[in-house]
FILOKOL-557058 format. One record per residue: x, y, z of N, C-alpha, C in turn; residue in three letters. Coordinates in steps of 0.001 Angstrom, whole numbers, padded with zeros to 6 digits, always signed. Layout:
N
XYZXYZXYZAla/...
END
This chain:
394
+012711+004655-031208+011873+003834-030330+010570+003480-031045Unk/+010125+002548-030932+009158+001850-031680+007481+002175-030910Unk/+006362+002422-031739+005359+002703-031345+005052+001491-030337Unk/+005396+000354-030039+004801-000335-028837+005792+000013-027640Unk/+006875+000209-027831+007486+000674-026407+007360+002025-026045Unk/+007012+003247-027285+006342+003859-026506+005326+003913-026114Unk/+004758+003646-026300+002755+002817-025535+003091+002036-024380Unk/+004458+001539-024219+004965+000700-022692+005492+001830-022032Unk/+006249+002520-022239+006806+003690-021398+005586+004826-020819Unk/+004870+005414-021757+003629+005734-021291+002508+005013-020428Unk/+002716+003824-020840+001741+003232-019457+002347+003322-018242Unk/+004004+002824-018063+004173+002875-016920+004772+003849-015963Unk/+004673+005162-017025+004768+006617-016401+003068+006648-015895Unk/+002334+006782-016207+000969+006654-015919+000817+005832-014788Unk/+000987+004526-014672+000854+003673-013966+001429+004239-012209Unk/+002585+004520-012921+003549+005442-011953+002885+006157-010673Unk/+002522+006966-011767+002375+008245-011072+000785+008170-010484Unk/-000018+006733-010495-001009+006908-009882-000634+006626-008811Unk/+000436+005417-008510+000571+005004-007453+001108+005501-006704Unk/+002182+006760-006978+002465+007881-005999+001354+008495-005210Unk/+000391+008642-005891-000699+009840-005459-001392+008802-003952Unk/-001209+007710-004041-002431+006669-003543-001575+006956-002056Unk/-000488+007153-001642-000121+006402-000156-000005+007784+000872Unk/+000237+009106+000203+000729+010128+001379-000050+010276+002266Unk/-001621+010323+001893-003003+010892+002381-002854+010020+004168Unk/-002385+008538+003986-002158+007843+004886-001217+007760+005571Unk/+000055+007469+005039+001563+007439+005342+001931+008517+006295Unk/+001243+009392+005707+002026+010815+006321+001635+010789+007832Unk/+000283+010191+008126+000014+010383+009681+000631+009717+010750Unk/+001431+008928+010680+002658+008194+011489+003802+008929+011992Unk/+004099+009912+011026+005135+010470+011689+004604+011676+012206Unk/+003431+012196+011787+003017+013039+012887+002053+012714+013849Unk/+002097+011880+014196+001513+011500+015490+001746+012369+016523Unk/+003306+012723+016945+002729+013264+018098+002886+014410+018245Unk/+002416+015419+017004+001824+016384+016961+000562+016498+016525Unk/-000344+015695+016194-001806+015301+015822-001737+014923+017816Unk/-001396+014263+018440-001300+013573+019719-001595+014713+020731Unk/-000358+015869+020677-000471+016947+021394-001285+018043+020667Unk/-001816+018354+019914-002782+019106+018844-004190+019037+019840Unk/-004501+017668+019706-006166+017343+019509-005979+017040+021038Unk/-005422+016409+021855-005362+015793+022694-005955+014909+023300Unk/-005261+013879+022379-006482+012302+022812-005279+011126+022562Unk/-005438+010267+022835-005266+008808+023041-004138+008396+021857Unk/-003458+007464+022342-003180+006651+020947-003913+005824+020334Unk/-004519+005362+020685-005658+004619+020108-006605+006039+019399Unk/-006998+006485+019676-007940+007263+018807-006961+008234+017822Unk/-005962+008213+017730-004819+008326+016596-004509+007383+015774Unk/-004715+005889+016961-004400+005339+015142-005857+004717+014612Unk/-006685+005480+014456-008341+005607+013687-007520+006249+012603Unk/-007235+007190+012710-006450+008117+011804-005892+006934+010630Unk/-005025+005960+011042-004671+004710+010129-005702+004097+009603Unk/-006242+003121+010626-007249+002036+010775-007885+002754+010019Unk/-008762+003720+010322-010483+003853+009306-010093+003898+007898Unk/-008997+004602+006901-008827+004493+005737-008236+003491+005235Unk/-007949+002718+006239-006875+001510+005837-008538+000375+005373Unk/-009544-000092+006605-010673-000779+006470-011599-000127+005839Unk/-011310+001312+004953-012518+001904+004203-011611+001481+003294Unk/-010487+001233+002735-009402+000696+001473-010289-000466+001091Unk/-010096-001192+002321-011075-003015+002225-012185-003030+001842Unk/-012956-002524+002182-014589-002283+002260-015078-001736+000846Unk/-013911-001019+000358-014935-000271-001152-013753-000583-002072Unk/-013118-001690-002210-012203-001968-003263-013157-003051-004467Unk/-014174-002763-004081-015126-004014-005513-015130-002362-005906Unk/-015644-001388-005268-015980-000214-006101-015186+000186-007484Unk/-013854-000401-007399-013055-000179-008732-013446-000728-010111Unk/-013781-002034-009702-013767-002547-011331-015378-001516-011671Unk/-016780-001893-010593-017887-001370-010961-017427+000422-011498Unk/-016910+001225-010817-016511+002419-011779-016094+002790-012996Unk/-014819+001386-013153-014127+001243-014573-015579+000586-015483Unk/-016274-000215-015180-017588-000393-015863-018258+000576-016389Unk/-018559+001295-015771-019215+002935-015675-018398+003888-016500Unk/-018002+004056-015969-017063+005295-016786-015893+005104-017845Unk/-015499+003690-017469-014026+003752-018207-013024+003333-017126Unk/-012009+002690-017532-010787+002747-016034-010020+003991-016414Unk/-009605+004671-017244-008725+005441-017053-009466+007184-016963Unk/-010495+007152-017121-011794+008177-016515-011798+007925-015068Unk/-012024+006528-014649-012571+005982-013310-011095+006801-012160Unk/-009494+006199-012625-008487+006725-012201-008388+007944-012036Unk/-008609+008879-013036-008567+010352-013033-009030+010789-012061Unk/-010723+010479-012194-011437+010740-010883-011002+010607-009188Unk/-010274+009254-009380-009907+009021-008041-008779+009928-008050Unk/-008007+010211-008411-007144+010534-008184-007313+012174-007710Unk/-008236+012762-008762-008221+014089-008053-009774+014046-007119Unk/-010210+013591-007028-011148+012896-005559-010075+013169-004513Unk/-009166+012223-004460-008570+012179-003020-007531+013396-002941Unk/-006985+014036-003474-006577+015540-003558-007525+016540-002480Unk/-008893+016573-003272-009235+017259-003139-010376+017176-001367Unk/-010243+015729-001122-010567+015125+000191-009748+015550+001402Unk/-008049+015239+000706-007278+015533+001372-006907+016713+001873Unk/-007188+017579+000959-007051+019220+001302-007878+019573+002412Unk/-009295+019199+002060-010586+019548+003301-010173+018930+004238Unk/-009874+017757+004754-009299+017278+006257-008169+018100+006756Unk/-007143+018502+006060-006555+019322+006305-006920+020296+006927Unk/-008151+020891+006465-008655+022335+006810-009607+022202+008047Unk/-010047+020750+008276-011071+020455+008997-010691+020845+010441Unk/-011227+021745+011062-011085+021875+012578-011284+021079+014060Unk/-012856+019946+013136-013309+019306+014560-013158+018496+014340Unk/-012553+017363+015681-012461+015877+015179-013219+015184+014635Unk/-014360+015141+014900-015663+014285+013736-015630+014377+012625Unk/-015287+015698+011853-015070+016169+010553-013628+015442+009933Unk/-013029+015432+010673-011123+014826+010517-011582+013171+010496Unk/-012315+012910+011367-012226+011403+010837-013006+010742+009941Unk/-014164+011984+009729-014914+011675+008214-014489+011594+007361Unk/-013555+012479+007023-013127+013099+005439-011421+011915+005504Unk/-010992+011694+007096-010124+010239+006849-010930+009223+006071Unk/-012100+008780+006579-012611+007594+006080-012905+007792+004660Unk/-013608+009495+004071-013308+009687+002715-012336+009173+001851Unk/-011123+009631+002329-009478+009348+002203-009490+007553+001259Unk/-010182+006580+002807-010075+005262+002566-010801+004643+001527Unk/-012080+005444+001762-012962+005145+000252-012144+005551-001360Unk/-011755+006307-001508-011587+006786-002510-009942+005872-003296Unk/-009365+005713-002094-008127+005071-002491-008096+003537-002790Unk/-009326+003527-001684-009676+001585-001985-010698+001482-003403Unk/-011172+002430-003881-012054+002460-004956-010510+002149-006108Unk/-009860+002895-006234-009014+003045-006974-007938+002007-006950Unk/-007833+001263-005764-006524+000241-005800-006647-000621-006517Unk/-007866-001111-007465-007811-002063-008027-008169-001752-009687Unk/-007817-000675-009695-007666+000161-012040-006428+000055-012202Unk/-005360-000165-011525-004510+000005-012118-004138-001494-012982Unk/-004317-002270-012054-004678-004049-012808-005209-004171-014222Unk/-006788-003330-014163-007451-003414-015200-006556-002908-016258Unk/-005900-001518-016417-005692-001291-017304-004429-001766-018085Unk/-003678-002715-016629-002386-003131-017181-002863-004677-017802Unk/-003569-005262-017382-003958-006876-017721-004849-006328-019322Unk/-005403-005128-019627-005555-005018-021047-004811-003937-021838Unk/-003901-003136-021223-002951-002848-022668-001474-003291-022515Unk/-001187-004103-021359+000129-004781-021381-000226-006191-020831Unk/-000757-007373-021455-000807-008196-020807+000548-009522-020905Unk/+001386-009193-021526+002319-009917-021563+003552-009285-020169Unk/+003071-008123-019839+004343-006922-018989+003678-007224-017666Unk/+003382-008230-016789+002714-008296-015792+003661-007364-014717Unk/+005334-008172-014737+005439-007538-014200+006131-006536-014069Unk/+006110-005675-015130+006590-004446-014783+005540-003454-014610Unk/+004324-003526-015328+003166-002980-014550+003063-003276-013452Unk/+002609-004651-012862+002991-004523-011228+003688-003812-010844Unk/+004781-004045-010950+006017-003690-010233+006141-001651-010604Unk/+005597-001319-011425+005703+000286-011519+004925+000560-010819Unk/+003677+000282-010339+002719+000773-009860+002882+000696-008199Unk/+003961-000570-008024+004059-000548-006284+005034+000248-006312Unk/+006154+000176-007402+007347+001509-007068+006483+002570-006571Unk/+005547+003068-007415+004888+004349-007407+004574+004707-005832Unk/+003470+003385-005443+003073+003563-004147+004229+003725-003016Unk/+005689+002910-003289+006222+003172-002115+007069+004381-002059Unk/+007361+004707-003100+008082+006051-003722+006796+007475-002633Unk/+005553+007223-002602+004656+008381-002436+004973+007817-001025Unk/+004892+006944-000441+005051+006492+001244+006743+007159+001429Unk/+007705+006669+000794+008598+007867+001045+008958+009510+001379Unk/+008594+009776+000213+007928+010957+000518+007426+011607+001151Unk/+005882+010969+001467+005473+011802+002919+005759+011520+004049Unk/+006352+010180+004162+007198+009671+005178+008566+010602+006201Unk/+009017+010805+004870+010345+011630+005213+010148+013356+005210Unk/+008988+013820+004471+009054+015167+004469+007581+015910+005077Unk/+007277+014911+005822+006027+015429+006782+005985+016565+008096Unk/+007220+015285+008848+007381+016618+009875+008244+017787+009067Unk/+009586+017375+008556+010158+019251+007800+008817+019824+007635Unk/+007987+019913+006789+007057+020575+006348+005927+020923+007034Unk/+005629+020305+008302+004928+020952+009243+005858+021593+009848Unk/+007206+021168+010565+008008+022102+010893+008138+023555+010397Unk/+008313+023940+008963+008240+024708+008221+007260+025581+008053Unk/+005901+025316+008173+004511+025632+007438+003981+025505+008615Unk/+004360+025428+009726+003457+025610+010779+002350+024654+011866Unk/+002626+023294+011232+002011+022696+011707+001423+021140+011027Unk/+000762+020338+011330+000600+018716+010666-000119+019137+009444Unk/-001731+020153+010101-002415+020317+008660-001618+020948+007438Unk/-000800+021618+007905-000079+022290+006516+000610+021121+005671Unk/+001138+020308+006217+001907+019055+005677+000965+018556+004822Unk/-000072+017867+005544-001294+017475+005045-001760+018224+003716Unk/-002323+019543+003738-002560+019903+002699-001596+020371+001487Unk/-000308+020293+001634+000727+020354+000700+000937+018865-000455Unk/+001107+017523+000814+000507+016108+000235-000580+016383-000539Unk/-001382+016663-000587-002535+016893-001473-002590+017436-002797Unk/-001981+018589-002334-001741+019181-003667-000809+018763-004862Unk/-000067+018027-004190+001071+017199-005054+000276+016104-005786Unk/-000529+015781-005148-001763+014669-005876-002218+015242-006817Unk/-002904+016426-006113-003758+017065-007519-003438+017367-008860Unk/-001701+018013-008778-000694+018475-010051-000852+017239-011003Unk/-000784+015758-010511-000174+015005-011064-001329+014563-011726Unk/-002856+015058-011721-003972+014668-012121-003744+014816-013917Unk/-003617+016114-014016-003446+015967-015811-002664+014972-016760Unk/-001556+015218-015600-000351+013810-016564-000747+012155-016751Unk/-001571+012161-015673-002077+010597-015843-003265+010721-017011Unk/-003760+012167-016779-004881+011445-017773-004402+011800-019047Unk/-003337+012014-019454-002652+012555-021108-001810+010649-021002Unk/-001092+010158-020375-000091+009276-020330-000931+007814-020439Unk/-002286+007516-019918-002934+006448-019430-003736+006205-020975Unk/-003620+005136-021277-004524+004595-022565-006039+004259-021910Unk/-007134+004576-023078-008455+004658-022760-008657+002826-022817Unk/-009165+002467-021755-009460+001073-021435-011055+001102-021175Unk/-011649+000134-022359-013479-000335-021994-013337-001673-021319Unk/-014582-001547-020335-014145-002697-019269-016157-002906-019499Unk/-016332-004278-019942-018090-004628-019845-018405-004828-018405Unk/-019541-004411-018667-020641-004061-017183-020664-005229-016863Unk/-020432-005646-015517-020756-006902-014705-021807-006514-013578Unk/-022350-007467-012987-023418-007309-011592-022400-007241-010347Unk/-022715-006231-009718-022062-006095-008509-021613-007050-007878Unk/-022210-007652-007664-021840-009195-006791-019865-009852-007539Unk/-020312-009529-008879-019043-010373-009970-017443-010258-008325Unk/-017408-008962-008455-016504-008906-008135-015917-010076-006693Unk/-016485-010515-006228-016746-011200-005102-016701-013033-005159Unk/-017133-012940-006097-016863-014598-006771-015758-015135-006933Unk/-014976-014764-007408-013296-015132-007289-012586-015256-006140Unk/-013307-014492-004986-013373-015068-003291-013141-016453-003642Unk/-013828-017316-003550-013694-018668-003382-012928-019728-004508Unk/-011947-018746-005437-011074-019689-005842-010106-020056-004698Unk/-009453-021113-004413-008284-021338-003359-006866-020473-003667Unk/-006717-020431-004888-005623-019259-005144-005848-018148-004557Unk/-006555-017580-004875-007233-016229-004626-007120-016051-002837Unk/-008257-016590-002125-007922-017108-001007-006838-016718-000367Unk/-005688-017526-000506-004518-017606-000167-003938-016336-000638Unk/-003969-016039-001706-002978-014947-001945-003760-013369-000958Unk/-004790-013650-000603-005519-012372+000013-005126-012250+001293Unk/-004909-013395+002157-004383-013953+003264-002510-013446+003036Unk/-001991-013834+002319-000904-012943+002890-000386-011699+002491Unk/-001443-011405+001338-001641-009870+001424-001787-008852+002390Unk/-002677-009793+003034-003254-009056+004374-002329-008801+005445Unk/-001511-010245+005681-000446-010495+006598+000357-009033+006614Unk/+000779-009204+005151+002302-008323+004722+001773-006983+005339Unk/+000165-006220+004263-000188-004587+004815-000149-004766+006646Unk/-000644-005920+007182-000821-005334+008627+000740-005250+009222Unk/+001535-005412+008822+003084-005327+009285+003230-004066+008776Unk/+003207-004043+007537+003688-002126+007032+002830-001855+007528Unk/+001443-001662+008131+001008-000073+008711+000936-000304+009728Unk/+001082-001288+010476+001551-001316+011723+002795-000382+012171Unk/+004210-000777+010646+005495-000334+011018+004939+001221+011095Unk/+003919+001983+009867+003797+003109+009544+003380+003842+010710Unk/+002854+003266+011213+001911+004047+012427+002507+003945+013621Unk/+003464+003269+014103+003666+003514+015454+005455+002753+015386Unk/+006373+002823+014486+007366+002693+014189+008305+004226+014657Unk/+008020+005177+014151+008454+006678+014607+008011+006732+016080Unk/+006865+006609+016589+006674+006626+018247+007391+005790+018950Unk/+007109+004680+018901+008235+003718+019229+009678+003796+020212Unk/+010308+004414+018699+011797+004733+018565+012112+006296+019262Unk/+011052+006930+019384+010837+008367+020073+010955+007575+022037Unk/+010592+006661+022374+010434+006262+022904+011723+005605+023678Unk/+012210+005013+022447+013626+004282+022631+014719+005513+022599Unk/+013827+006549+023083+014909+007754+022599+015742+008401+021381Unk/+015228+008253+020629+015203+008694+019247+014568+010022+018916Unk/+014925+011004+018203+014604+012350+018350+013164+012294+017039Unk/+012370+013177+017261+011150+013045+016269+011622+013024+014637Unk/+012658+013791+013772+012949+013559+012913+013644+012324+012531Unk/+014338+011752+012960+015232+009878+012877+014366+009238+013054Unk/+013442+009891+014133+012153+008674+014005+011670+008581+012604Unk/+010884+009821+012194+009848+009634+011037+010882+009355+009832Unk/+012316+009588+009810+012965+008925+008354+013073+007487+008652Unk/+012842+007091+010061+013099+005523+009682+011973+004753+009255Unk/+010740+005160+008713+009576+005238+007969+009885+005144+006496Unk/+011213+006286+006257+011323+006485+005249+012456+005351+004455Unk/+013006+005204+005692+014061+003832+005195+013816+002536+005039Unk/+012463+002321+005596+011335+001736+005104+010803+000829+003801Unk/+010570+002334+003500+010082+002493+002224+011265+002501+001212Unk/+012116+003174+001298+013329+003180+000324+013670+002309+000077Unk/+014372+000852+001055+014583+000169+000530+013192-000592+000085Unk/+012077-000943+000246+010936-001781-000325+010949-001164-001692Unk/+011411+000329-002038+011471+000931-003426+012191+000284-004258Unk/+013426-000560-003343+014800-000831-004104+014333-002190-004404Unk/+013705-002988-003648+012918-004711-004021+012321-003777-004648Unk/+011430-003357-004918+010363-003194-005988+011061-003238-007351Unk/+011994-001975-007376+012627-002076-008696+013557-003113-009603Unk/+014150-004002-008167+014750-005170-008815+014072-006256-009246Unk/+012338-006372-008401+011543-006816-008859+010914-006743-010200Unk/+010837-005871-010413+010685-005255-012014+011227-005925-012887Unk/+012496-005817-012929+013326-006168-013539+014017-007588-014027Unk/+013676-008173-012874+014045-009564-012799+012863-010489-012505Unk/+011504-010192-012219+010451-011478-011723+010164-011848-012828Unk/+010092-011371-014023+009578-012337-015056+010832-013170-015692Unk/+011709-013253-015686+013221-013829-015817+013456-015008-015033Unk/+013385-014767-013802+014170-016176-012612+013103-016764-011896Unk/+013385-017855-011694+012665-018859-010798+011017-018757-010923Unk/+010231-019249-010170+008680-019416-009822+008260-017929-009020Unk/+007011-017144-009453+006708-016354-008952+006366-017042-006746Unk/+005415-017849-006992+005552-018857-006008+006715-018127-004895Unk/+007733-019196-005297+009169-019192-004327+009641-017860-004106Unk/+009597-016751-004991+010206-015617-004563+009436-015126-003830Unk/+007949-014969-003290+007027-014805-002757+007225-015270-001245Unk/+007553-016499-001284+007857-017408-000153+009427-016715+000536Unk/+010136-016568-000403+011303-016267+000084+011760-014350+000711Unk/+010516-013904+000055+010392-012067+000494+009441-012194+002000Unk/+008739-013356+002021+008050-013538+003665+009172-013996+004598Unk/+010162-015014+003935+011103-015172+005119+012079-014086+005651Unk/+012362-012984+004501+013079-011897+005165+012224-011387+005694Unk/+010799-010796+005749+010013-010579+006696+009669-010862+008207Unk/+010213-012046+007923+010041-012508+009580+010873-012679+010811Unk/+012281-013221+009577+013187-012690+010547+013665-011254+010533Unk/+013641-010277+010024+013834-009322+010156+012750-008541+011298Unk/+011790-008887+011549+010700-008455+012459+011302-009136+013901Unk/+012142-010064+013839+012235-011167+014964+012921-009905+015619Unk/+014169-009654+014662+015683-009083+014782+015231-007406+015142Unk/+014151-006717+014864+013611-005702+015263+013068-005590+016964Unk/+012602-006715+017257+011823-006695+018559+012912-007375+019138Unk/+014181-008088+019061+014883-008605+020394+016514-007954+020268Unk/+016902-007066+019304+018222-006298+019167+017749-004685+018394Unk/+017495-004143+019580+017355-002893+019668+018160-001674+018928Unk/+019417-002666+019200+020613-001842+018700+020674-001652+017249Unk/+019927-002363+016761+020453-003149+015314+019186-002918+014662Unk/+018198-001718+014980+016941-001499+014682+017019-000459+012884Unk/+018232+000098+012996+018024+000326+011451+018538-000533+010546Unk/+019482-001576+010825+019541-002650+010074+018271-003263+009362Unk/+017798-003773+010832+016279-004783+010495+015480-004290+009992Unk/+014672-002304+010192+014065-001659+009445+014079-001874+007942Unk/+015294-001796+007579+015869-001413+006258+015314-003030+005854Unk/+015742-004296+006570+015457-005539+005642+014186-005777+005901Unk/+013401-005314+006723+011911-005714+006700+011779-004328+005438Unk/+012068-003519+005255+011540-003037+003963+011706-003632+002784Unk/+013362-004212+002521+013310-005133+001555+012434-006288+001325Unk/+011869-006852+002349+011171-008058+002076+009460-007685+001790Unk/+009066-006424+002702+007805-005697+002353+007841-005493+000804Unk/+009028-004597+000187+008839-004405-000978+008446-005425-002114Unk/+009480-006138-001818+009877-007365-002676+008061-008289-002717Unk/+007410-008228-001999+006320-009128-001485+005519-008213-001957Unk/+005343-007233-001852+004088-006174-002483+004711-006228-003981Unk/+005197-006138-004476+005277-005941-005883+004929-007230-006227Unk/+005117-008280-005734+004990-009905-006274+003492-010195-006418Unk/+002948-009772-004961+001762-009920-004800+000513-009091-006082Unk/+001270-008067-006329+000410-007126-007308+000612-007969-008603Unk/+001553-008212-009050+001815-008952-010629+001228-010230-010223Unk/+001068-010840-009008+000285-012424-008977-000846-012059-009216Unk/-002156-011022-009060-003238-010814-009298-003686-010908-010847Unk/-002680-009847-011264-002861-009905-012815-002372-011268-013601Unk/-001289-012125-012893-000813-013321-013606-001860-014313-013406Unk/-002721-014371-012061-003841-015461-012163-005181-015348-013212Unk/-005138-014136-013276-006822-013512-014468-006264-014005-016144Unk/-007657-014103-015995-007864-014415-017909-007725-013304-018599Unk/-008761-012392-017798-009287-010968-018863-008630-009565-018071Unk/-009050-008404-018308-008985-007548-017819-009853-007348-016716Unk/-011210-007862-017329-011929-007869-016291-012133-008704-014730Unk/-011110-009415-014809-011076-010967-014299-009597-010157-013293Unk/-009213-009358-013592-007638-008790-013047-008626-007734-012025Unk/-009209-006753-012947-010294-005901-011639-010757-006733-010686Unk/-011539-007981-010904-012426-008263-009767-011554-009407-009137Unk/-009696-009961-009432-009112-010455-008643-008407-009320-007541Unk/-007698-008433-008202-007653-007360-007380-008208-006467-005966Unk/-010111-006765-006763-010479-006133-005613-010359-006659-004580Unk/-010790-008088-004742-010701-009515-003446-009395-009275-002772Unk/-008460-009162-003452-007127-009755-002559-006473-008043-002022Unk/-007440-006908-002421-006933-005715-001776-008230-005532-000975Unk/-009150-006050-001033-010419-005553-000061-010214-006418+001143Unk/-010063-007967+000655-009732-008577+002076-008505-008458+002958Unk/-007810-008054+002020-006274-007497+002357-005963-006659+003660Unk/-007093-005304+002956-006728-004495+003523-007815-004442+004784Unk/-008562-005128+004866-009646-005409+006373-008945-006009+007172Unk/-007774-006541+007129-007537-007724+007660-006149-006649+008509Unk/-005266-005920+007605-004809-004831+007822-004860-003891+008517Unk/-006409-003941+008717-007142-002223+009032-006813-002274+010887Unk/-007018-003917+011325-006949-003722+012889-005727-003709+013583Unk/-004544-003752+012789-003257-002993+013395-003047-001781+013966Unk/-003074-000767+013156-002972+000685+014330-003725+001067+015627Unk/-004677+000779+014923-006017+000881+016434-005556+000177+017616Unk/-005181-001601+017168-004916-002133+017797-003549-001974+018575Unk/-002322-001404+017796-000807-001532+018561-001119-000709+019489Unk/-002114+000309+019103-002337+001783+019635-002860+001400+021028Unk/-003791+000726+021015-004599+000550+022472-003342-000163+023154Unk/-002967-000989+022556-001804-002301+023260-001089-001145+023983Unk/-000613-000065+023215+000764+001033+023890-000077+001501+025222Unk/-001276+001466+024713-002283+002561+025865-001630+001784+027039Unk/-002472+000493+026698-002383+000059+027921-001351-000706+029092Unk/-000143-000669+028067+001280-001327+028757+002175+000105+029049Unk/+001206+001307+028196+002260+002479+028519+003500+002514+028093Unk/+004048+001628+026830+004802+002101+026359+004843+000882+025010Unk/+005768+001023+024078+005818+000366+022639+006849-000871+023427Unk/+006805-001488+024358+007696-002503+023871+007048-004014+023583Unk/+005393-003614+023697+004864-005225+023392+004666-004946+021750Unk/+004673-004079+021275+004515-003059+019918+005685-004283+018718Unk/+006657-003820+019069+008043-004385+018200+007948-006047+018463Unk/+007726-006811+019622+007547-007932+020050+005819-008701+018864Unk/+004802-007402+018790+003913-007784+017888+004072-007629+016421Unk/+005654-006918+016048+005710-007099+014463+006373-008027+014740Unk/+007307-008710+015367+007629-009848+014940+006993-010979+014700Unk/+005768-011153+015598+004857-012662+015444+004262-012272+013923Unk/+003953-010944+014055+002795-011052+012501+004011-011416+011301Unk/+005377-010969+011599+006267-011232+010447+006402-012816+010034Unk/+006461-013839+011354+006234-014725+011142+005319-015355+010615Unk/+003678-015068+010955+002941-015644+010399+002576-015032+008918Unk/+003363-014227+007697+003604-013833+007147+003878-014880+005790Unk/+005263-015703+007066+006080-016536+006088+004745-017957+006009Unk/+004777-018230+007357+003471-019176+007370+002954-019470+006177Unk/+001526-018337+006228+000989-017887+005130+001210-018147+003684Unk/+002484-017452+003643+003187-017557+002342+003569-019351+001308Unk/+003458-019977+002751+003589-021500+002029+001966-022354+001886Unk/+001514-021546+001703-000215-022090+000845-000138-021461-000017Unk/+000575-020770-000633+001092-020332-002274+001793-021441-002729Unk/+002303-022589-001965+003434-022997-002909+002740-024001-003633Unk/+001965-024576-003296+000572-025670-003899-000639-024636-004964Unk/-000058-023107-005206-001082-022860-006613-001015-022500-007614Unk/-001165-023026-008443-000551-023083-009928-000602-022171-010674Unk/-001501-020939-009968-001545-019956-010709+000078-018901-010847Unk/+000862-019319-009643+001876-018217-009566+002848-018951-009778Unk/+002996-020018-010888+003899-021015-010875+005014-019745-011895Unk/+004272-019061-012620+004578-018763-013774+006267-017989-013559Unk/+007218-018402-014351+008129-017912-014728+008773-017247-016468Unk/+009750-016882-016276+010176-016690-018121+009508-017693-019034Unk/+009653-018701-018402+009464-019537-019512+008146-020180-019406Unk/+007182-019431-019103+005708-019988-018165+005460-020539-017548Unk/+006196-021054-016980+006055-022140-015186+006292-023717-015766Unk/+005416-024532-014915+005977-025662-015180+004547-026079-015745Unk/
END
């Protein structure tokens, strides 16, 4: 094997394994809902804060990435985050009073939204021809870690006694994985920009648009994340089938991710496949809220089209930038506005359940957002930045 493919295999073991670490801290609180529910004893709505606050602290401090990688380095800046939120995650765990639990959540959101946007940097400067398989490793990573705690949250509170034990086990799995990224990750210098930089690329129309159905896509997955297992508990579904259908979720969005990998720099317009992962989105959301029966079918293809659309969306960031630096501060935009836009789903399905007393306006509201998804998705087809294919677009 040749010294540049191993320098490619090492990045995207690195790459990897950050993006595992980034999703449990969050993911995991969906399927225990309603033992966080009967625990604390409060509301659905003030459960899904539990979502919402780290999801809109994701939004809110995602310029913080490139300014860190400025500072320190990106693959210093990563390290940090990475065992940052470990070690965040453990203390909420341990935290007894709710004020403290939703601090060290919003910790959670800071630290992960600081970090969602290094992994760009370091792939737009030591692989800039590999857009997308850096993309595409880094969302495997993330949905691979949403699996995970997806599916082995309740066993492991089951097991260990309870949600916080789950919780602080997720954590620790973060923390292990701290050394390997920083042995696997190449040292990336990123020049000091003025705070503001990151924010300017707001008002390209590409940019724009692609933040907009960024946003679309996260408020459907944490919508599904957060009140998808209650739901179906609801529809009579036992608490474990609930929280794996979280996980089936994610599995298949693992399985678009990886074929994504593999094939987006090869076939057609980044564009159209983009367009065409929102239309399984929408009807599959339709087919969720009006055939009940047929709810792990549609699960499974709204994961395919989630996946398929998050991995696209991550390699369009890095395919529109010039520089490395230009990939950080597109990144932060289209994951800061992203994820604000995101953040008022749980809170929100949550109050909606409060107040109809049960999830069935819930499934009826992933379908409209699935639609306006696809919407969305066709003010991509007019920007030239994601024209790019094998053969560089047109």
């Amino acid at each position: 094997m040749s010294d540049r493919a191993v320098q490619t295999v090492r990045l995207g073991a690195g790459l990897f394994l950050v993006g595992l670490a980034l999703r449990p801290p969050i993911v995991a609180i969906g399927p225990l809902t309603p033992q966080i529910v009967a625990d604390l004893g409060v509301s659905h709505a003030a459960v899904g804060l539990l979502t919402t606050l780290p999801i809109l602290a994701m939004g809110l401090c995602s310029p913080l990435g490139p300014a860190l990688a400025a500072s320190v380095g990106a693959r210093r800046a990563i390290v940090l985050s990475v065992a940052t939120l470990a070690v965040v995650g453990i203390g909420r765990a341990a935290a007894s009073e709710p004020a403290l639990l939703l601090a060290l959540t919003v910790g959670v959101g800071i630290v992960v939204g600081a970090a969602g946007s290094l992994p760009s940097i370091v792939a737009r400067s030591a692989a800039p021809a590999r857009a997308g398989l850096a993309g595409g490793v880094v969302a495997a990573g993330i949905v691979l870690g949403a699996i995970a705690s997806a599916t082995t949250a309740v066993p492991l509170a089951d097991a260990l006694g309870g949600w916080r034990a789950a919780l602080a086990v997720l954590s620790l799995a973060a923390l292990a994985s701290v050394p390997f990224v920083a042995r696997l990750l190449p040292a990336v210098t990123v020049a000091p920009r003025v705070p503001t930089a990151a924010w300017r690329v707001a008002t390209r129309p590409h940019v724009a648009a692609l933040t907009v159905v960024f946003g679309l896509q996260a408020l459907v997955y944490w919508t599904l994340t957060a009140w998808l297992p209650d739901g179906l508990i609801e529809r009579g579904w036992n608490d474990s089938d609930a929280a794996a259908m979280v996980g089936l979720v994610n599995a298949a969005a693992l399985t678009a991710n990886l074929t994504i990998v593999a094939v987006s720099d090869r076939i057609g317009q980044r564009r159209r496949q983009i367009l065409a992962s929102a239309g399984v989105i929408a009807l599959s959301g339709v087919g969720l809220a009006a055939l009940p029966s047929l709810a792990l079918i549609a699960a499974a293809a709204i994961g395919l089209g989630l996946g398929a659309i998050f991995a696209l969306l991550l390699i369009a960031t890095v395919d529109a930038a010039s520089d490395a630096v230009d990939a950080g501060r597109i990144a932060a935009v289209v994951l800061g506005g992203g994820y604000t836009i995101a953040a008022v789903g749980p809170v929100a399905l949550g109050l909606l359940r409060d107040l109809a007393g049960g999830h069935g306006l819930t499934f009826g509201a992933i379908a409209i957002l699935g639609l306006l998804v696809a919407v969305a998705a066709v003010a991509l087809q007019s920007r030239r930045p994601f024209e790019r294919n094998a053969s560089g677009g047109e």
